[in-house]
C-alpha positions in Angstrom: 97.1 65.1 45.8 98.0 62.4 43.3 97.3 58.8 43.0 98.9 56.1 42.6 98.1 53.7 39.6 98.8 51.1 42.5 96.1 52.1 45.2 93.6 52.3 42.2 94.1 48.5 40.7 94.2 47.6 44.6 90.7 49.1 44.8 89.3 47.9 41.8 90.6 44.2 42.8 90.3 44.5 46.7 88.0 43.1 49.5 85.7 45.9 49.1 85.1 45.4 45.3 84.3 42.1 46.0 81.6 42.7 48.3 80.0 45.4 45.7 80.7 44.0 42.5 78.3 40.5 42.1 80.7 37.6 41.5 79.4 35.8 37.4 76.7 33.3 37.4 78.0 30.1 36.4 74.9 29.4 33.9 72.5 31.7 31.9 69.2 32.4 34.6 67.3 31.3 31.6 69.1 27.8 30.6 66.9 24.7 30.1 69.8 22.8 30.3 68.1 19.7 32.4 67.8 17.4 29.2 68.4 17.9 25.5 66.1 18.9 23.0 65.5 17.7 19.7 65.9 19.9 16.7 62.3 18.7 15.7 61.0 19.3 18.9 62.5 23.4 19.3 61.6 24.3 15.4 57.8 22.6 16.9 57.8 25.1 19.8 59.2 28.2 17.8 56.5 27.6 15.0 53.9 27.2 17.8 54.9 30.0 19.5 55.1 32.2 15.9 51.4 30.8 15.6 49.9 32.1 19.0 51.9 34.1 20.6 52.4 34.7 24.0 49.2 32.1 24.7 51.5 29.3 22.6 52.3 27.9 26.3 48.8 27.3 27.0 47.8 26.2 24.1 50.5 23.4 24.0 49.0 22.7 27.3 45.4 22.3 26.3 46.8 19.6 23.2 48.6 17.6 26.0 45.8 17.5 28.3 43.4 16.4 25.1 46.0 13.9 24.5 46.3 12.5 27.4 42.8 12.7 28.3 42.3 10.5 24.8 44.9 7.9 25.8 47.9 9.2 23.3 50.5 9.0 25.3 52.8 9.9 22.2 51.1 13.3 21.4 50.7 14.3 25.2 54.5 14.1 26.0 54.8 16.0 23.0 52.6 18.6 23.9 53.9 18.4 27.3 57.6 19.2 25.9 56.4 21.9 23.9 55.0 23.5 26.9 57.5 23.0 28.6 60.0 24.9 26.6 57.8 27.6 26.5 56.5 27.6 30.3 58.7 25.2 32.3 56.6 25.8 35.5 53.0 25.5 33.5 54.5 22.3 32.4 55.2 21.1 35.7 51.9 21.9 37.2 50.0 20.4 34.2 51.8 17.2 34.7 51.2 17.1 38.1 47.2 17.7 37.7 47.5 14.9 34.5 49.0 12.3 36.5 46.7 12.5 39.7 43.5 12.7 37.5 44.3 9.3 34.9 42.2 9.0 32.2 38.9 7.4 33.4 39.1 8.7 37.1 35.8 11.0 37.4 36.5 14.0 40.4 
């Protein structure tokens, strides 16, 4: 029994090879693409992360919550977006617990 080059294309393009093959995501799972980042601010993070590793993320973290423990609000969004490009959800969590506990507040 033969085939025709027809009924193959017709499978390969059909309803049924829809359903099986996953359509394309439209953007790369692991795109930051939110906001921009500064050249300064991605050579920072790489350097960090060449520095310590795979802890760089909590590291970054610790310098923003020193910061902004110490009133530098400069040097804790810093930290902050050097977390965040290595750990978007520590980053989120860390700003979360920063901004309900301002400097000052005791508990």
């Amino acid at each position: 029994m033969q085939f025709s080059s027809n009924a193959a294309r017709n499978l390969q393009r059909g309803p049924l090879a829809r359903l099986i093959v996953p359509a394309r995501p439209e953007a790369a799972a692991n795109d930051n693409g939110e906001e921009p980042v500064s050249e300064a601010m991605l050579e920072a993070s790489l350097r960090h992360f060449a520095a310590y590793g795979l802890g760089a993320a909590r590291a970054a973290r610790l310098q923003a919550e020193f910061a902004f423990f110490a009133g530098d609000r400069t040097a804790y969004r810093w930290w902050l977006g050097i977390c965040r490009l290595l750990d978007k959800r520590m980053a989120m969590i860390a700003a979360r617990e920063f901004e309900t506990n301002p400097p000052g507040k005791i508990g």
